[in-house]
Structure formats: structure tokens, C-alpha cells
C-alpha positions in Angstrom: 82.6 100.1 89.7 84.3 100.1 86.5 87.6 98.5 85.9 89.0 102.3 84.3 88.0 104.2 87.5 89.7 101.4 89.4 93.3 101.7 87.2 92.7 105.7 87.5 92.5 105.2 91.4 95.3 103.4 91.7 96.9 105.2 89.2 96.5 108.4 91.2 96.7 107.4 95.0 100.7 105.9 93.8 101.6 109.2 92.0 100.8 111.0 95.1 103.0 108.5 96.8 106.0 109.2 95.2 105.4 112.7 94.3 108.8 114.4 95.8 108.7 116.9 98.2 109.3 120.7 97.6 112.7 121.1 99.0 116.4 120.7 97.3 116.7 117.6 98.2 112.6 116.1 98.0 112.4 113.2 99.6 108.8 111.1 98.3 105.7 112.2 100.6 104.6 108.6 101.5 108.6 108.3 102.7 108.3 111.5 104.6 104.7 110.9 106.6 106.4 107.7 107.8 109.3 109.6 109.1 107.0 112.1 110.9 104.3 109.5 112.1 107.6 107.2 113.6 108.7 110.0 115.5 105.3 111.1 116.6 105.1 107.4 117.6 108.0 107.4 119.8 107.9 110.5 121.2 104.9 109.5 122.8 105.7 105.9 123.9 109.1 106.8 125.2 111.2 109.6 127.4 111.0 112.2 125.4 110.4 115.7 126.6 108.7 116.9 123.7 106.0 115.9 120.9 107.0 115.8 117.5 103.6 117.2 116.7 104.1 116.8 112.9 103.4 113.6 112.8 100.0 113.5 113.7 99.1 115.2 110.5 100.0 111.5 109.1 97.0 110.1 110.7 93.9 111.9 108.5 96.4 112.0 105.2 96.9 107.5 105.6 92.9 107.9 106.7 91.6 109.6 103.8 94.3 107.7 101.0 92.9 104.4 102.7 88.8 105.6 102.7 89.9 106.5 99.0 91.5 103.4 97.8 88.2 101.5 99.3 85.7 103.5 97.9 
């Protein structure tokens, strides 16, 4: 693979990253799939009553940037 397609990669799997969210106050997308996928996380190892179901939409989005950053 050529070293341009590589930069171009790279270039674009970080500027989705830290693309902000749509809100008032957007907080960077990488920043907010961490929040949901911790949550997700310990909702299901602890006491919690309920699933924060959100954050297993983390899991194919980190899947696909990681099978993309490989390829």
C-alpha cells in the first residue's frame, strides 16, 4: 500500500475522532463512545438495575475504525 493512502487513512480515522458532537456544548465523538461504552461496561458488571444500552453501539463503531486502520 502506498505511503499517501496510508497519511490519508490516518488522516481521516483522527478527524473523525475529534469531530465534535452536534449539540451546544459537542463534546469529540471518540470522547463520547468512551463515556457510553464505560457505562455500558459497568452497568453490566455491577448492581445496576438498568442497561445503559447506548453503549453497545461503541462496540461495531471501535470494530470497524480498528478493521479500517489495519486494512
Amino acid at each position: 500500500m502506498s505511503v499517501a493512502i496510508q497519511i490519508s487513512k490516518i488522516t481521516a480515522l483522527i478527524s473523525f475522532l475529534f469531530v465534535p458532537g452536534l449539540h451546544e456544548n459537542g463534546v469529540p465523538n471518540v470522547a463520547l463512545l468512551g463515556i457510553y461504552f464505560f457505562q455500558f461496561f459497568n452497568d453490566i458488571i455491577g448492581t445496576s438495575e438498568e442497561i445503559f444500552w447506548e453503549g453497545f453501539l461503541a462496540l461495531p463503531v471501535f470494530t470497524f475504525l480498528i478493521i479500517f486502520k489495519i486494512n
